[in-house]
C-alpha positions as CSV (number, residue, x, y, z in Angstrom):
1,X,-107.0,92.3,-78.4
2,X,-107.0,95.6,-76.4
3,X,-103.5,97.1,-76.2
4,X,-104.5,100.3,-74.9
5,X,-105.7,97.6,-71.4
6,X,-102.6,96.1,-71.6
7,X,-100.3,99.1,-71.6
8,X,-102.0,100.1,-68.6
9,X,-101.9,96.6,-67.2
10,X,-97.6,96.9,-67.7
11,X,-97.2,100.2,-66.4
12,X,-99.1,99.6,-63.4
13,X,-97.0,96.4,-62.5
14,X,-93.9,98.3,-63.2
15,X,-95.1,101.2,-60.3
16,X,-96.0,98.7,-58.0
17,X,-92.7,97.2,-58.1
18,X,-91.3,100.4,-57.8
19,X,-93.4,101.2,-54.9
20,X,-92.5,97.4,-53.4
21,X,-95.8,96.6,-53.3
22,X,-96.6,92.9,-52.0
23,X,-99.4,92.7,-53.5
24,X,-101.4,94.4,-56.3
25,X,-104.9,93.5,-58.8
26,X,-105.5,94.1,-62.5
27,X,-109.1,93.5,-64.2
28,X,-109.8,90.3,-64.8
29,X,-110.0,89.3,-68.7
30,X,-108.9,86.0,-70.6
31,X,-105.6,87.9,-71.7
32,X,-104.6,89.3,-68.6
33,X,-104.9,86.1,-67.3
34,X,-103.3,83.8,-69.8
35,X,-100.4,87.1,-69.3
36,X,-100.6,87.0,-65.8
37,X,-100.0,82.8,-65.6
38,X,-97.0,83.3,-68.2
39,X,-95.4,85.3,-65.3
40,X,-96.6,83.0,-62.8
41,X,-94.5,80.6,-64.5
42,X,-91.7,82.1,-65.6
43,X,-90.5,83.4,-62.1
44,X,-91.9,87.1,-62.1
45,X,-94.9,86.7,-59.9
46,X,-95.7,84.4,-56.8
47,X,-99.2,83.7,-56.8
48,X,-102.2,84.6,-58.8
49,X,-105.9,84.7,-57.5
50,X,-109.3,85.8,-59.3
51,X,-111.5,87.0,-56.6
52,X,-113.6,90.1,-56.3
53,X,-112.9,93.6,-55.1
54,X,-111.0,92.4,-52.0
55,X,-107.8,90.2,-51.3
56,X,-108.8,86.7,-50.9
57,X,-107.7,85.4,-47.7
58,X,-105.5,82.6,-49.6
59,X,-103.4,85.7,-50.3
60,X,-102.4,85.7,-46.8
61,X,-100.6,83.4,-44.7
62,X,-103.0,81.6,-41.5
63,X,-101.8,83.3,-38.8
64,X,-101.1,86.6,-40.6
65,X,-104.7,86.5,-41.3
66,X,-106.4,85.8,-38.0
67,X,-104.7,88.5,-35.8
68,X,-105.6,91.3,-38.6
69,X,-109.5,90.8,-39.4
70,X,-109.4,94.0,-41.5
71,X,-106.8,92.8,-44.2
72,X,-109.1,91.6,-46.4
73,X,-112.7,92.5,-47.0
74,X,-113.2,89.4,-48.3
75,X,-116.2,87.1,-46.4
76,X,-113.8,84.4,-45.6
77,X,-111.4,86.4,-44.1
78,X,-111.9,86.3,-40.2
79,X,-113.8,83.7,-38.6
80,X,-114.1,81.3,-41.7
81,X,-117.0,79.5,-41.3
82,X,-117.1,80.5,-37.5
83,X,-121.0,81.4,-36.9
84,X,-119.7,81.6,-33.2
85,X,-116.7,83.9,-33.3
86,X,-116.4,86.7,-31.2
87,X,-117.5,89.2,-33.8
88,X,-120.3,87.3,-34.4
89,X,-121.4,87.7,-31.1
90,X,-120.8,91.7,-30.9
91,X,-122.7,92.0,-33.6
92,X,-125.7,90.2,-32.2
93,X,-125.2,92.4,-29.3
94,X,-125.4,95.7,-31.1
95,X,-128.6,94.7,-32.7
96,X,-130.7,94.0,-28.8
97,X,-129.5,90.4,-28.0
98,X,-129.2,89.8,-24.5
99,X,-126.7,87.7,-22.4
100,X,-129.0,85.2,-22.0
101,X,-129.9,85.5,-25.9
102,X,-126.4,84.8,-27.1
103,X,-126.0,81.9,-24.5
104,X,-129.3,79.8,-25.6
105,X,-127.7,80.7,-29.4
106,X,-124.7,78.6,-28.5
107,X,-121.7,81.1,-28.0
108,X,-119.2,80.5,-25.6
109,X,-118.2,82.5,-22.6
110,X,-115.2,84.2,-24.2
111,X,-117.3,85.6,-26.9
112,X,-120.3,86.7,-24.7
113,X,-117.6,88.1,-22.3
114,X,-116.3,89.9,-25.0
115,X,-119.1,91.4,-26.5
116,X,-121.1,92.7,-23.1
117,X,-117.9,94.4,-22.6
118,X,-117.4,95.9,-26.4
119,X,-120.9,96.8,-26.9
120,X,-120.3,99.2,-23.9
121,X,-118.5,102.8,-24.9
122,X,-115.4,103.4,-23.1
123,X,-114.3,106.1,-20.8
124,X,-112.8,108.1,-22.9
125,X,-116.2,108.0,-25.8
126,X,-118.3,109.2,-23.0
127,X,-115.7,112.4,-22.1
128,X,-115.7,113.1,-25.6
129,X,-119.4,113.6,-25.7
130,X,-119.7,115.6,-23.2
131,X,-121.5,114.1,-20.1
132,X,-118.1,114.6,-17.8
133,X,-119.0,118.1,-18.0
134,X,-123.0,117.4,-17.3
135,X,-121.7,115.5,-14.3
136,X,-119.6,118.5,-13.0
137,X,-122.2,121.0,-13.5
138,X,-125.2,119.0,-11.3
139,X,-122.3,118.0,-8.9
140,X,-121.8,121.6,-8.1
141,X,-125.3,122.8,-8.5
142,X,-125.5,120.4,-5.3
143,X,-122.5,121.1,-3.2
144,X,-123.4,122.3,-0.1
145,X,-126.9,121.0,0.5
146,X,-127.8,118.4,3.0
147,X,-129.4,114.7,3.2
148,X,-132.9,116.7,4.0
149,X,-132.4,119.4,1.3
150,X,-131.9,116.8,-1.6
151,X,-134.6,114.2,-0.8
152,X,-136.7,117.7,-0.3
153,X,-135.8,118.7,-4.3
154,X,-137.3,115.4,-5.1
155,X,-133.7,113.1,-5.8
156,X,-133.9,109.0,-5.3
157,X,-131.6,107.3,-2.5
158,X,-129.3,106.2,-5.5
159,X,-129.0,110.0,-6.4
160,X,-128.2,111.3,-3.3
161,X,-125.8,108.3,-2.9
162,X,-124.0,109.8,-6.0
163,X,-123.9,113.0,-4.6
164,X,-122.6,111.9,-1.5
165,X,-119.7,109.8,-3.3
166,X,-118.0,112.8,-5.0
167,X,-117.9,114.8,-2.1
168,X,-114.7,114.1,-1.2
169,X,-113.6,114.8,-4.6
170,X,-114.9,118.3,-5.0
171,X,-113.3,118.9,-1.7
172,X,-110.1,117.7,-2.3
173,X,-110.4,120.1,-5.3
174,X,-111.3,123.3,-3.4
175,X,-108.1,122.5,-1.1
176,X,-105.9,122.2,-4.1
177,X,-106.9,125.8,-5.4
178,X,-106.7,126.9,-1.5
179,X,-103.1,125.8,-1.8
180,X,-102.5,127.2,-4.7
181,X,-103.6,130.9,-4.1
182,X,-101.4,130.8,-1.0
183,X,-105.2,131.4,1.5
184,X,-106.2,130.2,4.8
185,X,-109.3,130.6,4.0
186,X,-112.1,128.0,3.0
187,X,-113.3,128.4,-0.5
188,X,-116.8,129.1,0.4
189,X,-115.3,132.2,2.4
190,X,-113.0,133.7,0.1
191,X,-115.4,133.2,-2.8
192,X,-118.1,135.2,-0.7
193,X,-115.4,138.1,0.1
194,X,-114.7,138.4,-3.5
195,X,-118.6,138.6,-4.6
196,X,-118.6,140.9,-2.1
197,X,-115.7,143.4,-2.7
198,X,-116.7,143.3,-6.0
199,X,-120.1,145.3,-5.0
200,X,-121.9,142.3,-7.4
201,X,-119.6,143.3,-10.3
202,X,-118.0,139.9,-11.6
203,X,-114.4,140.8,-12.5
204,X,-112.1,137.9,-14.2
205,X,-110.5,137.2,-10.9
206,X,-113.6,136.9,-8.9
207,X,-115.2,134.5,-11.8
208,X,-111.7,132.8,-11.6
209,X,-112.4,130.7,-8.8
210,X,-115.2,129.0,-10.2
211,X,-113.2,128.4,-13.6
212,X,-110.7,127.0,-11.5
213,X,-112.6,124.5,-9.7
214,X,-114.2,123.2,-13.0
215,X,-110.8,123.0,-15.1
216,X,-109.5,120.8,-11.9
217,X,-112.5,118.5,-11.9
218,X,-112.3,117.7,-15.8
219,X,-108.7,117.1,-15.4
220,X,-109.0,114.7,-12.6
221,X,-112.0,112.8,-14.3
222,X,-115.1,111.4,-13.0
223,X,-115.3,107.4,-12.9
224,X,-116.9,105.1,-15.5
225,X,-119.8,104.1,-13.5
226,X,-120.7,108.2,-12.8
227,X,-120.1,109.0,-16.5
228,X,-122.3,105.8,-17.5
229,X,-125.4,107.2,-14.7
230,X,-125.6,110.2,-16.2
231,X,-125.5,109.1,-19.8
232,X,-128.0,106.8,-19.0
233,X,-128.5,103.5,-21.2
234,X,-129.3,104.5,-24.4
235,X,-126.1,106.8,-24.7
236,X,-124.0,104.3,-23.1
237,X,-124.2,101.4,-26.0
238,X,-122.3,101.8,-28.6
239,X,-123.7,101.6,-32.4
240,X,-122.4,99.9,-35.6
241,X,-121.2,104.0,-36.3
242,X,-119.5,104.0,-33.2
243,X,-117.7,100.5,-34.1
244,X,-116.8,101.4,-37.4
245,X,-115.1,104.9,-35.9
246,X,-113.4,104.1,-32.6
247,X,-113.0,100.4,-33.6
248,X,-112.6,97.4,-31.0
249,X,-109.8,96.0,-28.5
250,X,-108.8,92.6,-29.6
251,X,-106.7,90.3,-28.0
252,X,-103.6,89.7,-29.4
253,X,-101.3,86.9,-28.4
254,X,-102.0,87.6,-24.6
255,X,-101.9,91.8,-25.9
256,X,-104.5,93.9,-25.6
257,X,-104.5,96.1,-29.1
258,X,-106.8,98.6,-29.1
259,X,-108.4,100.5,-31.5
260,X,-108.8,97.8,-34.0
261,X,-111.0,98.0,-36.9
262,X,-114.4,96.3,-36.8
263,X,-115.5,93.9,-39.7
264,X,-118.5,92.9,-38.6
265,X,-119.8,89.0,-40.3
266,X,-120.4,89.4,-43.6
267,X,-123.6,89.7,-45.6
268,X,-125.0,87.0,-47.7
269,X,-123.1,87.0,-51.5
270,X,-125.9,86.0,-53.3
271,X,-124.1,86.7,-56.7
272,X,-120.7,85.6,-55.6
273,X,-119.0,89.3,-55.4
274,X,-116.6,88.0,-53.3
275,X,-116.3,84.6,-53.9
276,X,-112.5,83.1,-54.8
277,X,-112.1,81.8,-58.5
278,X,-115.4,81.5,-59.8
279,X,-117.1,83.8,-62.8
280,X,-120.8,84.4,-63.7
281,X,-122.8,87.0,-65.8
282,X,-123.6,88.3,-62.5
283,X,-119.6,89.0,-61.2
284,X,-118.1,89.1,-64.4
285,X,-117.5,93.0,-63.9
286,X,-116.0,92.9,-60.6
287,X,-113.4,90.1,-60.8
288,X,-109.8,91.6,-60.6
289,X,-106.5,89.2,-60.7
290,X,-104.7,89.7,-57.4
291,X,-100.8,89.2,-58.2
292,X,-98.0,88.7,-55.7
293,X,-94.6,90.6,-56.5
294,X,-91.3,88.9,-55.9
295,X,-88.5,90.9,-54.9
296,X,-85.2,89.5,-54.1
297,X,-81.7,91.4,-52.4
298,X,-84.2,94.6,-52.1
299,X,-84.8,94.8,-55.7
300,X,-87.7,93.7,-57.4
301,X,-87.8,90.8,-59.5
302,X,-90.1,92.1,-62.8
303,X,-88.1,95.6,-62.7
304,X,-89.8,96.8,-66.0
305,X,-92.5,95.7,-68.2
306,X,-93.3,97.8,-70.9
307,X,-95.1,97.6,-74.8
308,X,-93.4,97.1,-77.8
309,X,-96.5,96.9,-80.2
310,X,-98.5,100.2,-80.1
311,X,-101.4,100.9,-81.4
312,X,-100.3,103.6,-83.4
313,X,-97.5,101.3,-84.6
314,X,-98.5,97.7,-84.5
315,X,-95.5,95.2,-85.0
316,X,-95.7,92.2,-86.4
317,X,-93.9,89.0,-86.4
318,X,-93.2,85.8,-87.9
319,X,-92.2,82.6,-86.2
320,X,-88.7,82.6,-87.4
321,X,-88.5,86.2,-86.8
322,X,-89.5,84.9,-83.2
323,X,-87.2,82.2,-83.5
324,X,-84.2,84.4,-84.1
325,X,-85.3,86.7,-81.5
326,X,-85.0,84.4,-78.8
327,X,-81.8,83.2,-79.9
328,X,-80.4,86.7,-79.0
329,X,-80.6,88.5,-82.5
330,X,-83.1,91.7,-83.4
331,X,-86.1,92.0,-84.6
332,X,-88.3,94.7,-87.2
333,X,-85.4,96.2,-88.0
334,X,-84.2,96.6,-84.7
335,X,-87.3,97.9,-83.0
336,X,-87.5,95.1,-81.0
337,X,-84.4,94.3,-79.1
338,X,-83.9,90.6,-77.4
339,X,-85.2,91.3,-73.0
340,X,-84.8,88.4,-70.5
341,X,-88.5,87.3,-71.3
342,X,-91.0,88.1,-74.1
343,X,-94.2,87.2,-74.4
344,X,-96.4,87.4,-77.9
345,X,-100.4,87.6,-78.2
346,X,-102.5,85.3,-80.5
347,X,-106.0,86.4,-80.5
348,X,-107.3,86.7,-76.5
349,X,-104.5,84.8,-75.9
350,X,-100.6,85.6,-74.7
351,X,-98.2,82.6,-75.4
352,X,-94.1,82.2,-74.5
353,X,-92.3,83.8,-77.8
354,X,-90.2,80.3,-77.6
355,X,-93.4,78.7,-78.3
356,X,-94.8,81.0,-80.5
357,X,-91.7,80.8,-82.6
358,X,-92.7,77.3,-83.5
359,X,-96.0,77.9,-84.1
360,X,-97.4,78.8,-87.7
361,X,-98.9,82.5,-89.0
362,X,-97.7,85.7,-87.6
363,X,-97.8,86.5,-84.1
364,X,-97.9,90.5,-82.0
365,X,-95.0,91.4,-79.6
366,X,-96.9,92.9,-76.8
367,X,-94.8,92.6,-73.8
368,X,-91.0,92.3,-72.5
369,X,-90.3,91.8,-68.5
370,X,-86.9,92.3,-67.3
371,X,-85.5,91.0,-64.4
372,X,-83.8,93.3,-62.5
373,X,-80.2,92.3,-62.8
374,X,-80.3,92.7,-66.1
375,X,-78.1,95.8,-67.4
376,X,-79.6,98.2,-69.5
């Protein structure tokens, strides 16, 4: 039996009491378990799962566990057994499936709603990247120039119709700096009078105007559909890197939540990494126990666990040693003082002192839980 595991295994249920933690894991081994059921039993713990790296979702209440997909990395988590949920269908999306594609595979208009509308980046991805400023700069390149002047430089009807659009808006913006600046003048006029005071010199102020124009334009912000044309559509979908950073907007009891973490469907588990309760040669190494801590009037209910047989100092007792231990009296020479629960190890095994006691053949104090109203 491994003491130096088990002192680790008490101190780190003593912190996370502390820390009034709801739920915490140890490695999984046959002791830890058999300990880890003791407490189960006596009152210090309310559940205990063997799973794999991740929180099963029997950890978590229903409903707790179907508005927060990313509480659990565990495959069963979201969507259990739901080859049709909404993620599901957003991930089909990200990889090339169509509209039409995810309707002949069966998924419902919600879900293929929802993921032509999440596989699209948003507004604000497309500013941070950069193509509101690539839309200012051609919009101003062409401000000025005619119908006959732009189909002459080569531009499409649905170009020019773009052009033609924002107009207005680059207008509106030249009036606002008029105002500003206190002139009569049209900014096209006063512009030219400072290029041409300046004697083709640019000074700040004269190079001011143009700064102006283009700090108003990002701050008023170009719409979805202009951003989206001049990303074009390969900048416009999102990928799985894009998902995993920004996250998704999930609907929420009638709320729209954004910025939710994506968990895409899970990969097979061919070796059952993540599978709930079950142990083979293959996932023997990454089972953990996952243990609920009770608490109750803000304190918690296992308050302090430490060792009392060391490996330096190994202390051993006999059953009516044990016996008068648990009857209130001490024990190897008062090294080992009666605690509202002990529990003894036997082999691989940890077993109730009270049962222990009447049990034959010595027997290793290894741990003593209090409860927290207990004085010390």
């Amino acid at each position: 039996m491994s003491l130096v595991n088990l002192a680790h295994v008490c101190s780190h249920l003593q912190n996370a009491s502390l820390a009034r933690l709801g739920l915490t894991s140890i490695p999984y081994s046959r002791l830890h378990l058999s300990l880890s059921l003791l407490l189960h039993k006596q009152g210090f713990l309310s559940q205990v799962k063997l799973a794999g790296p991740s929180p099963p979702a029997s950890c978590f209440p229903p409903g707790l566990r179907d508005h927060a997909p990313r509480i659990s990395g565990h495959p069963y988590a979201y969507g259990e057994g739901d080859a049709l949920s909404l993620e599901s269908a957003l991930q089909k999306a990200i990889n090339g499936v169509n509209e039409q594609g995810l309707r002949s595979e069966g998924f419902g208009e919600e879900a293929i709603h929802f993921a032509m509308q999440e596989r699209l980046k948003s507004k604000a991805q497309l500013e941070r990247e950069g193509w509101d400023e690539v839309a200012m700069e051609f919009l101003l390149r062409q401000d000025g120039k005619s119908r006959e002047q732009l189909e002459a430089d080569g531009m499409d009807a649905e170009m020019i119709a773009l052009i033609e659009q924002h107009r207005p808006m680059l207008e509106d913006a030249k009036r606002e700096i008029q105002k500003w600046h206190g002139d009569q003048q049209t900014f096209e006029t006063r512009e030219a009078d400072l290029a041409a005071q300046s004697l083709r010199r640019p000074t700040p102020y004269t190079t001011h105007l143009r700064s102006q124009l283009r700090s108003h334009l990002l701050r008023a912000g170009f719409p979805e559909e202009t951003l989206r044309y001049f990303a074009g559509p390969q900048n416009t979908l999102r990928t799985p890197r894009d998902l995993s950073r920004d996250g998704i907007t999930l609907n929420i009891n009638g709320l729209a939540v954004q910025n939710q973490p994506y968990s895409p469907p899970p990969p097979p588990d061919p070796w059952d990494l993540e599978t709930e309760g079950v142990v083979t040669q293959a996932n023997r190494a990454s089972r953990r126990l996952w243990l609920g801590l009770k608490y109750w009037d803000g304190q918690p209910v296992l308050k302090k666990a430490k060792m009392l047989s060391k490996p330096t100092k190994r202390i051993w007792l006999t059953s009516k040693e044990l016996g008068g231990l648990t009857r209130g009296y001490q024990a190897a020479k008062g090294e080992v003082k009666p605690a509202n629960r002990r529990f003894t190890g036997r082999g691989r095994f940890a077993v109730d002192s009270e049962v222990a006691q009447r049990k034959r053949g010595p027997a290793e104090d290894v741990y003593a839980p209090r409860h927290a109203d207990r004085k010390e």
